[in-house]
TIVO-316960 format. One line per field, with one value per residue (C-alpha): residue in three letters; y, z, x. Coordinates in pm, whole numbers. Layout:
N
resn = ALA	...
c2 = Y	...
c3 = Z	...
c1 = X	...
***
This chain:
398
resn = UNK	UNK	UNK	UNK	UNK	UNK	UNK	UNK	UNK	UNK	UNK	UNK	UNK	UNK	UNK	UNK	UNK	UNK	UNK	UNK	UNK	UNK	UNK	UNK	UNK	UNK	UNK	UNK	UNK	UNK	UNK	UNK	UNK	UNK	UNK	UNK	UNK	UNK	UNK	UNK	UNK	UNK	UNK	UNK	UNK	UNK	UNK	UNK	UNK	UNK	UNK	UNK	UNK	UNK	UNK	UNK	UNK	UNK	UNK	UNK	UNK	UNK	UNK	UNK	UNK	UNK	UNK	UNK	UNK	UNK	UNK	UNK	UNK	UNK	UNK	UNK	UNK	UNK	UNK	UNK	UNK	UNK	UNK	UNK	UNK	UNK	UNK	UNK	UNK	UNK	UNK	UNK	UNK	UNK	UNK	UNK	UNK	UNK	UNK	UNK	UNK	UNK	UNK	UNK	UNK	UNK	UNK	UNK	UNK	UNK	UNK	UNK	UNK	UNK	UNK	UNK	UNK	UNK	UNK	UNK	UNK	UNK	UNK	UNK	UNK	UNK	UNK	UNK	UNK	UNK	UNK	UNK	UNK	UNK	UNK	UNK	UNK	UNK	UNK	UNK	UNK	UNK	UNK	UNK	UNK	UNK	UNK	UNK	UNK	UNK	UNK	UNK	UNK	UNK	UNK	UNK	UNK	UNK	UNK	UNK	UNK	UNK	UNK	UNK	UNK	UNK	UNK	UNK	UNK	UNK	UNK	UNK	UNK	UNK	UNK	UNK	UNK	UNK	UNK	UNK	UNK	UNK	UNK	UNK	UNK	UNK	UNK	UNK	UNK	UNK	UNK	UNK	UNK	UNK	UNK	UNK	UNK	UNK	UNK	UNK	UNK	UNK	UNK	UNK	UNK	UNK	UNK	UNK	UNK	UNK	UNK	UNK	UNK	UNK	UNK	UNK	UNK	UNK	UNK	UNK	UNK	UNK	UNK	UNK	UNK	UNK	UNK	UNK	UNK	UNK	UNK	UNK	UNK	UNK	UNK	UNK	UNK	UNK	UNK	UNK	UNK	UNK	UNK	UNK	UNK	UNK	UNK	UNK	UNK	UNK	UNK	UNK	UNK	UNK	UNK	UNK	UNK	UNK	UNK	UNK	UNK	UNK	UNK	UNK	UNK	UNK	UNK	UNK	UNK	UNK	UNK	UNK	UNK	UNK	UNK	UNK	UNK	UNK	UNK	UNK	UNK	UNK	UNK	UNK	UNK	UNK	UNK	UNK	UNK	UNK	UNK	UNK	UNK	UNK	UNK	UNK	UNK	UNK	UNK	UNK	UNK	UNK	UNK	UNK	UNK	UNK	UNK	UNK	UNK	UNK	UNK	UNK	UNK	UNK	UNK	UNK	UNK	UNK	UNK	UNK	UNK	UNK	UNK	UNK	UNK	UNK	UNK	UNK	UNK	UNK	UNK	UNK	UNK	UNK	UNK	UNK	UNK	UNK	UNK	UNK	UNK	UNK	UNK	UNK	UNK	UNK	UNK	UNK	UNK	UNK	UNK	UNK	UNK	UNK	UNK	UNK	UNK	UNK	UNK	UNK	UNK	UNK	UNK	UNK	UNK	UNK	UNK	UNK	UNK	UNK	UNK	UNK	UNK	UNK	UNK	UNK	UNK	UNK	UNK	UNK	UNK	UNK	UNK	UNK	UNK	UNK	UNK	UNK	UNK	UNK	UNK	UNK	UNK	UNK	UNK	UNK	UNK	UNK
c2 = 3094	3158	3070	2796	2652	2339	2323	1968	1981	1736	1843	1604	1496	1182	973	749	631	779	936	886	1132	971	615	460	322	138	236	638	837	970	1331	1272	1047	1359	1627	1410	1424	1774	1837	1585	1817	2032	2307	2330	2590	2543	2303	2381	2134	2291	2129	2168	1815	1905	1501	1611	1905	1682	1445	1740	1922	1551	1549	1886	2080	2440	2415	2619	2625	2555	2761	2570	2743	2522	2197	2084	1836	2089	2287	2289	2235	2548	2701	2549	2631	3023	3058	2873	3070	3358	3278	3153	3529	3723	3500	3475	3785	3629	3671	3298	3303	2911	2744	2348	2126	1855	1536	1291	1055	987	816	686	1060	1151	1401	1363	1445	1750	1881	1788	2058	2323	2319	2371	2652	2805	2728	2961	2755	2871	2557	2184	1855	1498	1274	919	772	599	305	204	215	469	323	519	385	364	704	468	115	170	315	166	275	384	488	827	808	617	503	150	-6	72	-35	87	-69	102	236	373	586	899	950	979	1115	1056	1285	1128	1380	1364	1718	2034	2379	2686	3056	3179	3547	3374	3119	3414	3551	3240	3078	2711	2476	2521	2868	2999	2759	2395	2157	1780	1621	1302	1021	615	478	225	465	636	527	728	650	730	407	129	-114	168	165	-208	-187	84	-110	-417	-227	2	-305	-308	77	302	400	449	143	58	-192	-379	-146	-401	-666	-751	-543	-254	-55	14	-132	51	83	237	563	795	998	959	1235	1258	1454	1527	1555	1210	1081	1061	1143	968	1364	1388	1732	1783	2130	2250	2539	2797	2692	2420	2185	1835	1566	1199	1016	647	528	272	572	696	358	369	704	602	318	474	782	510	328	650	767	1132	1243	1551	1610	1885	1992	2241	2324	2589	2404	2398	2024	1970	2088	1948	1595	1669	1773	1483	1257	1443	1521	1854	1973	2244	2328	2707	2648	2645	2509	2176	2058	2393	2338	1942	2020	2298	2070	1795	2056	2149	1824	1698	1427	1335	1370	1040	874	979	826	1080	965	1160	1111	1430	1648	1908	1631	1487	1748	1604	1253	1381	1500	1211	874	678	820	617	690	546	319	577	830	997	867	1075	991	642	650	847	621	342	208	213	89	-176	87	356	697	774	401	242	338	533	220	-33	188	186	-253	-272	-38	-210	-541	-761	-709	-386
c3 = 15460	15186	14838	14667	14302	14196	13785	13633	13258	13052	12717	12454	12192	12305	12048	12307	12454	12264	12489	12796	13022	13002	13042	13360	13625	13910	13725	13755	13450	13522	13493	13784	14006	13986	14060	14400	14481	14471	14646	14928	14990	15289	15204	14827	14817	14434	14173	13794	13452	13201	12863	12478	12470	12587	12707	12938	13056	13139	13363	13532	13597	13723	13965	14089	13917	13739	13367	13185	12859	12657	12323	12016	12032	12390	12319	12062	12086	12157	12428	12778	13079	13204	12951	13024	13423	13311	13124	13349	13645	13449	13365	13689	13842	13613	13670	14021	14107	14332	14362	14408	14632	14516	14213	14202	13870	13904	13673	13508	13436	13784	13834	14266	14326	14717	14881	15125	14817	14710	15069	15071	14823	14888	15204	15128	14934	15201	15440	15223	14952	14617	14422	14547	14362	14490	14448	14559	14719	14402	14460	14116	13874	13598	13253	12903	12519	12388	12125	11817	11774	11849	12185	12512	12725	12968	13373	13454	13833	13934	13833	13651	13814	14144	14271	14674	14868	14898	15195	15095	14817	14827	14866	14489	14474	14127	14034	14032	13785	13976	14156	14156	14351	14261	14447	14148	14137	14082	13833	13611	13602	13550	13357	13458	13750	13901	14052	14342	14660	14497	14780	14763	14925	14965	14859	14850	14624	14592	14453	14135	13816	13513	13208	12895	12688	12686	12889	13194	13208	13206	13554	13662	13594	13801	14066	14141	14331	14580	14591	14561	14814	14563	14385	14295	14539	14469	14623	14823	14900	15170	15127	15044	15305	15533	15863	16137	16123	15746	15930	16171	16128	15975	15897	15850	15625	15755	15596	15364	15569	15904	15784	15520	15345	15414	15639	15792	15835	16098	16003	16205	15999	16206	16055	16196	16072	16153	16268	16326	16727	16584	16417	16753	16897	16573	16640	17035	16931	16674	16941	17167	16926	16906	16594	16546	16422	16263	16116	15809	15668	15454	15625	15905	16101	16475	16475	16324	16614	16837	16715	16676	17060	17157	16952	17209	16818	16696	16412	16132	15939	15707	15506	15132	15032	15258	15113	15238	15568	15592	15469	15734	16009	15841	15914	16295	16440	16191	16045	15618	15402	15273	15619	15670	15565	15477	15450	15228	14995	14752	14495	14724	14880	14605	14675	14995	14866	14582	14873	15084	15052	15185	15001	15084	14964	15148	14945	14808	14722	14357	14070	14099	14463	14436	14102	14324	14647	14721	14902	14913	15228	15192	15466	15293	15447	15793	15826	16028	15717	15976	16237	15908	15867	16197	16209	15889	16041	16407	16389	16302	16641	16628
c1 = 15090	15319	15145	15282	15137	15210	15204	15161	15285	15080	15073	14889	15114	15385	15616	15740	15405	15118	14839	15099	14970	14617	14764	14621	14852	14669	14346	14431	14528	14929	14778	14498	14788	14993	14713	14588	14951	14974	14643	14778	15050	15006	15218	15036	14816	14682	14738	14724	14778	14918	14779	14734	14475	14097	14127	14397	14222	13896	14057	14298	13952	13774	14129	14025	14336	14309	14371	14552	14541	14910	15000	15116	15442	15501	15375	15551	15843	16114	15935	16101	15914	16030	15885	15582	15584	15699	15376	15111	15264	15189	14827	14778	14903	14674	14359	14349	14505	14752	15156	15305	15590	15731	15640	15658	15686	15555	15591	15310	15557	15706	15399	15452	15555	15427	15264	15504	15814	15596	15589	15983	16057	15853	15959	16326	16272	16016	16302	16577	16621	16622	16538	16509	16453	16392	16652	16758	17077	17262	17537	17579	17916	17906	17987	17999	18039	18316	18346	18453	18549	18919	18834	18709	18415	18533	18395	18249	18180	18488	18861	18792	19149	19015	18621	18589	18307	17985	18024	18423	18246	18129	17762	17596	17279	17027	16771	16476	16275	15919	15909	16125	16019	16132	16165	15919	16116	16378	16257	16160	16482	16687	16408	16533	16487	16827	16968	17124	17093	17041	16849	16825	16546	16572	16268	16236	16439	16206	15951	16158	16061	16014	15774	15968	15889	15635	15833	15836	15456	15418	15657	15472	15128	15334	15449	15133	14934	15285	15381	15039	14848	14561	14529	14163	14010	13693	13456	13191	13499	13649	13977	13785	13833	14175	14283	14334	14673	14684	14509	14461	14190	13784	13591	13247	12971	12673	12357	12327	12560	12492	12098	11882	11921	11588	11479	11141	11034	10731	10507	10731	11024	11240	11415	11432	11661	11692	12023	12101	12214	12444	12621	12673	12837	13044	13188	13220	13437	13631	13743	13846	14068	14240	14146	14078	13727	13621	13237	13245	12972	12856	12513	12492	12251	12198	12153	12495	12662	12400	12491	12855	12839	12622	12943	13128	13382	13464	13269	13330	13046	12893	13181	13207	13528	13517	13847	14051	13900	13993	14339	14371	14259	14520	14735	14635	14625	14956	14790	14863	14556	14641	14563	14238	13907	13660	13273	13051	12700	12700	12892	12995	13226	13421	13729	13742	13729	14009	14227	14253	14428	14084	13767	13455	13104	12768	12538	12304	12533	12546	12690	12971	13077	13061	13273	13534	13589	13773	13553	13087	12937	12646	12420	12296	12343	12087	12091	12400	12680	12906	12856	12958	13256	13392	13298	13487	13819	13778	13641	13295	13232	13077
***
């Protein structure tokens, strides 16, 4: 898989809106909206904020982004963000001890930007490409000031004494500024966004909106309850959690979820755990509405896959980085991150819950979970929370 690095500049200092790239839109800082984009993205293989403010660098780190650290010399007012993607690709290459093969920039201020645009661009340039940007179909009538009182303004994108129909014009096409990928060779030797084979990629128009000013984030604050997948819901109302159509897949933790997190042990060293039957009818009916399910856990335990067998649902568990493996089973059965509910108790799952559009936590979970999910059952984990899930997808009925 070719390795592409997604680099959110987010530096600290902003005349237009002070603090900007901390202002919350739909109750999400713009830095943190922008970093769950990128780790939605399939084809994203690592996300990194690029930052000057240790504020920034908090809630980039709490979004489950790398952080790298941004000189003086490019964070002031007249730094590029080129300049800023040249130099975190650079730190990023000498930390990890990787070669990136496409580099994406990625925009705070485009603040409804998809994983679905990300995966646009870096998939032009994986395709041949050597730089892409999202744009939208534009329609409108280009006018400019007039140069000094004796003049007139005058059109730039059309003859004034002649105004074709829509569809007589030629197809205009407006840069939308929320994501750009670059072949990353050749980023370093043209230093800017645009060389060699230019791509378009296409987004909802609907979507494009750019925070430059303070009237921009009020729309954006407006707009967020009718455009973003994310918005904050009420965690123990009704609307809290998604109906069936708004996913296709749930996937499960294990221990604390499925179990009270609780493990008995007999003196020749077995472990025993305890699960809840109405778990079991919950997964039954959610496999025969058609939705896949997937239990990941970190544990290698024989019981996992016992139970996960006994669900008659495929199970991945002994692995460390639970987030890689959910996004490479996203990937395997072609199914978005952001339509799948993912059910989890502890720490070790919040960069699951970062990467998916439907994080929900069980009612004893930590601190931390809960604060991250969109939705907390009323059951506590062991005790009927994956059954209350699947009532609450399918119907009161269950």
């Amino acid at each position: 898989m070719p390795s592409v690095l997604a680099v959110v500049p987010a530096r600290g200092g902003s005349k237009g809106v002070p603090g900007k790239n901390l202002a919350p839109v739909g109750g999400i800082p713009l830095v943190a909206r922008a970093v769950r984009a990128c780790r939605a993205a399939a084809l994203v293989t690592d996300v990194v904020v690029s930052t000057d403010d240790p504020a920034v660098a908090a809630a980039a780190r709490a979004a489950g982004a790398g952080v790298v650290e941004r000189p003086p010399a490019l964070a002031g007012d007249a730094a590029t963000s080129e300049s800023a993607v040249l130099h975190a690709l650079d730190a990023y290459e000498t930390t990890s001890g990787r070669t990136v093969d496409t580099v994406l920039l990625v925009q705070c201020t485009s603040p409804f930007v998809t994983a679905g645009d990300i995966d646009g661009v870096a998939a032009a340039v994986t395709r041949g490409a050597d730089s892409a940007l999202t744009v939208a179909p534009f329609h409108g009538f280009l006018w400019r000031d007039a140069p000094s009182p004796a003049s007139a303004a005058h059109g730039v994108n059309h003859d004034a004494s002649h105004r074709p129909r829509r569809q007589d014009r030629p197809q205009d096409l407006l840069e939308t500024g929320a994501a750009y990928a670059m072949r990353a060779d050749g980023f370093r030797t043209a230093r800017h966004r645009f060389f060699g084979r230019v791509e378009p990629v296409r987004t909802d128009p609907a979507r494009v909106l750019e925070i430059d000013d303070p009237a921009d984030l009020a729309r954006a604050r407006s707009l967020a309850p009718l455009l973003d997948a994310d918005a904050p819901l009420d965690p123990s109302g009704p609307d809290a959690f998604p109906g069936r159509d708004d996913i296709d897949a749930v996937v499960l933790d294990f221990d604390g979820t499925q179990t009270d997190d609780r493990v008995l042990v007999d003196a020749d060293g077995r472990e025993f755990v305890a699960v809840h039957r109405g778990d079991g009818l919950g997964v039954a009916a959610l496999r025969r509405a058609g939705l896949a399910v997937l239990i990941l856990s970190t544990e290698v335990n024989g019981v996992v896959a016992a139970r996960a067998r006994k669900l008659r649902v495929p199970v991945v568990h002994g692995t460390d980085h639970k987030d890689a493996a959910l996004k490479e089973w996203c990937a395997e059965q072609g199914i978005a991150p952001e339509r799948v509910l993912y059910a989890g108790n502890d720490v070790n799952d919040l960069p699951c819950l970062r990467l998916v559009g439907w994080p929900v936590a069980v009612a004893d979970a930590h601190a931390a979970v809960r604060a991250a999910a969109r939705a907390v059952t009323r059951a506590p984990g062991g005790a009927g929370a994956v059954r209350e899930i699947a009532g609450r997808l399918l119907g009161p009925e269950l």
